[in-house]
N, C-alpha and C positions, 0 to 999 in steps of 0.2 A: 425631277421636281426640285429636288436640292442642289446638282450637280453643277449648274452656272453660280449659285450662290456661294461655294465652297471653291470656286475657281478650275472646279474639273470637266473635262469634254464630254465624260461620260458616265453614266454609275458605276462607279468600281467593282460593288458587288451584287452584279447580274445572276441568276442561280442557272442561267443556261451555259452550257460548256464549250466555253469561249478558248480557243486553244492557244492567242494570245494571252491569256491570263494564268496559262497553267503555270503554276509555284511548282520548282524542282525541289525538294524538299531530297534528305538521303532517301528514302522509300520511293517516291514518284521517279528520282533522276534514275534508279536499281530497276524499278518495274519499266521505264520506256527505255532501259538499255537491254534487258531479260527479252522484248522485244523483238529489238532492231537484231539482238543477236541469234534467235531463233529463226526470223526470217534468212539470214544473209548465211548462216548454218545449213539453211532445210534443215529444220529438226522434224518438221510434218505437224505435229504437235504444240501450241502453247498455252496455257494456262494464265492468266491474270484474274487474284480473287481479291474481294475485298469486300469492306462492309459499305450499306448505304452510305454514298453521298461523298465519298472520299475522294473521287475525282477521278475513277475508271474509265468514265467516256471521255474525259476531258484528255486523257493523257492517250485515247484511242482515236478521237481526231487529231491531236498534236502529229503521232503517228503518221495517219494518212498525209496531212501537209509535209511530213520531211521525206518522205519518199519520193524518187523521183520518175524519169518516165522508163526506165528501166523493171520498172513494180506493178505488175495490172491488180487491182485491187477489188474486191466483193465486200459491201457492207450490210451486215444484217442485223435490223435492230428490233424488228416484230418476231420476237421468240414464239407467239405462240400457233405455230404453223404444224403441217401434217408433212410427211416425209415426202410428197409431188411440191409441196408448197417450197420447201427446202430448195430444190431440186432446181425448180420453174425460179425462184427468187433469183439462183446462184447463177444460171443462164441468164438471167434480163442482165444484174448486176457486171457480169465478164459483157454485153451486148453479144450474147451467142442468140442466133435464131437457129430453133431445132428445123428437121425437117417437117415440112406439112403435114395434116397428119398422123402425126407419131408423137402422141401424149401417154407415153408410156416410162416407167423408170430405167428401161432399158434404152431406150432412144435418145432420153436426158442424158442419159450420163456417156453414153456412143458421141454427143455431140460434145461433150462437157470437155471428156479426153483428146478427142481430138483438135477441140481449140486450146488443150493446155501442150500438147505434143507439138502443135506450132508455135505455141507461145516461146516452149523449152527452146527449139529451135532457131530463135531467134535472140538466144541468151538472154531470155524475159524470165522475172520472178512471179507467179502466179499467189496471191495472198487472200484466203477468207477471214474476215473479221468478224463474229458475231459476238452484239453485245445483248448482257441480259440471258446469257447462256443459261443462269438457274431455272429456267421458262422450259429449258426445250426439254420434250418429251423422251423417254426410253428407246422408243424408236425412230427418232430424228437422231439422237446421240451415235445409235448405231449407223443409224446411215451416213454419219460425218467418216464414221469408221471406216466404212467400207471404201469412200470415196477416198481415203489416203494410202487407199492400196492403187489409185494411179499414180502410176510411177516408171522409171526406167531402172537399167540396173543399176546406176550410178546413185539416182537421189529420188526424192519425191517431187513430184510434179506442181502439188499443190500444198502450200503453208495455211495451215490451220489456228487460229488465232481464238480462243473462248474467252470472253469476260464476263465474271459473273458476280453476283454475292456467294458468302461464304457455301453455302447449300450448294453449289456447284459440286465444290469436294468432296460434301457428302454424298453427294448422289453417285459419283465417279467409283467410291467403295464398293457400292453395292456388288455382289456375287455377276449379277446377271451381264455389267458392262467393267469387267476384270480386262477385258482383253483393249477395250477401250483404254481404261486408266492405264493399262504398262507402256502405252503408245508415247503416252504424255510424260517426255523427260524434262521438259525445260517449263517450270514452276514458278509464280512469284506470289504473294501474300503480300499486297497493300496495307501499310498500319496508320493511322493517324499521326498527328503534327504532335512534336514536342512543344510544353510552353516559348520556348524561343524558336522554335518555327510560326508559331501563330504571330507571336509580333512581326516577325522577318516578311511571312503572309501577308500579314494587312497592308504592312508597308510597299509591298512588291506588286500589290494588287492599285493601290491610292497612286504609284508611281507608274505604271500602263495607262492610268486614267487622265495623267498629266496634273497628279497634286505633289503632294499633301497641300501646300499653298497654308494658309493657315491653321489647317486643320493639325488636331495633336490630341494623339490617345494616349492616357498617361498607363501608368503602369500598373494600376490598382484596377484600372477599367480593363486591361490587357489579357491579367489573371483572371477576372471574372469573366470573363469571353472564353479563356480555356477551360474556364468549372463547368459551364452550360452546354460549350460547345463540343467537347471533349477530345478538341482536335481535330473534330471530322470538318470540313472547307465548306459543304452545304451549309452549318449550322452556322459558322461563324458569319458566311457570306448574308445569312437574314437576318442573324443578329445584330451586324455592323450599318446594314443596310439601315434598319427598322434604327438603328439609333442616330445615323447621320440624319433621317427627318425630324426625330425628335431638336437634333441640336440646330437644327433652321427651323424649326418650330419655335424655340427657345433664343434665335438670334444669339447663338453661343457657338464656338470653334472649338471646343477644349470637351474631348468626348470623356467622363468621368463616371466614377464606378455608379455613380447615381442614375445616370442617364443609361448604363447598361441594365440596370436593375427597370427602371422604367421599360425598356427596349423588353426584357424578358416580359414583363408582365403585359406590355399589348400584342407581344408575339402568343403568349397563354404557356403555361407551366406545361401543359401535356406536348407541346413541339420536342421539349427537351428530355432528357433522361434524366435530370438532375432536377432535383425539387428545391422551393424557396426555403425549405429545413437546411440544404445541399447546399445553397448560399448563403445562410447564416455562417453555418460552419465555415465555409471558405472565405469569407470577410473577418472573421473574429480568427482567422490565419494569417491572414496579410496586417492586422491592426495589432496582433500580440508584438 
């Protein structure tokens, strides 16, 4: 609605995980290189956690696009499946057709190995990526486990790839999947944007879009986007969003802390963690 108005091709901030968009921030460039290095390792194992909205999936399709055909890839993003469901998904995703027949966990995973045994064969990297990992159940977790005992003696056959929110790692403690978590060496912990990552952000995000063009967030508005947002990329992206209509609303180019204050209050105070007490305090910081 606003994006021709403001000279840009397209809304800069989209809240779907556009892999063109992704900001390597220190944290994001650490977690898709924690990654590329587990795959190219066979660690069997990886881990990616973080809190809503940080940009987990965004930096898990980034992923998928830099791999090349060298890399046969399985995507899972409906967690909440039953251990056939796992199984049958991870089969469509490689395009294995089991034999007739034989819907059984022993037949899936007979077919499973033997198209990764050819895969290896062919000097191919076999990689499962599920995201939303906090979803999957006890016994899906274990049957991830089981499945990274295909292997030869040299490596593992299949790279195991989990993204999740924090709850992942707690669930990995538990007593019951011990033998799971020791599997998993290769670890990263997503954290949120510095204040001068969130400007460096908006700016990186406004320049994919083909602006800034007239557009200019000053730096009173900049700080109040990190009070609200609190670094996480979802929050800012609806924030910034919500306030680029207001200022075509307003036939103004100069995004200011008023118009983020506006932006929060038709977004509604419960989107955020930070209450309008939260921005008092933080404007009577930037105005001392």
């Amino acid at each position: 609605m606003y994006a021709e108005h403001f000279g840009l091709k397209e809304n800069p901030f989209n809240l779907s995980p556009e892999p063109r968009y992704l900001f390597l921030s220190e944290h994001h460039r650490d977690a898709l290189n924690c990654l590329v290095y587990g795959i190219k390792e066979k660690k069997g194992f990886v881990l990616l956690s973080g809190a809503i909205g940080l940009g987990k999936t965004t930096i898990c399709r980034s992923l998928l696009n830099s791999l090349d055909d060298s890399v046969e890839t399985a995507l899972i993003f409906n967690t909440a499946i039953s251990e056939m469901d796992l199984l049958e998904t991870i089969l469509a995703e490689f395009r294995i057709r089991p034999r007739k027949n034989s819907r059984t966990k022993k037949a899936y995973i007979d077919s499973l190995n033997k198209f990764l045994l050819k895969n290896y064969a062919a000097g191919k990297t076999a990689v499962l990526l599920i995201d939303e990992a906090q979803n999957l159940s006890h016994g899906v977790l274990e049957q991830l486990r089981m499945l990274s005992n295909l292997e030869t003696e040299q490596e593992k056959l299949l790279q195991i790839i989990l993204i999740g929110q924090p709850e992942i790692s707690a669930t990995l403690m538990l007593p019951a999947l011990r033998q799971l978590n020791e599997r998993i060496t290769v670890r990263y912990s997503l954290a949120a944007l510095s204040p001068r990552e969130v400007r460096d952000y908006i700016e990186h995000r406004l320049k994919i879009a083909h602006g800034p063009g007239p557009l200019k967030f000053t730096s009173p508005a900049i700080s109040l986007i990190y009070n609200f947002s609190e670094g996480i990329p979802r929050r800012i992206n609806a924030l910034c969003d919500r306030a680029l209509l207001i200022a075509y609303t307003k036939n103004v180019s100069k995004i200011n802390y008023k118009i983020i204050k506006l932006a929060v209050s038709d977004i509604g105070e419960g989107y955020f963690q930070k209450t309008m007490n939260g921005w008092r305090k933080a404007w009577a910081r930037l105005t001392a």
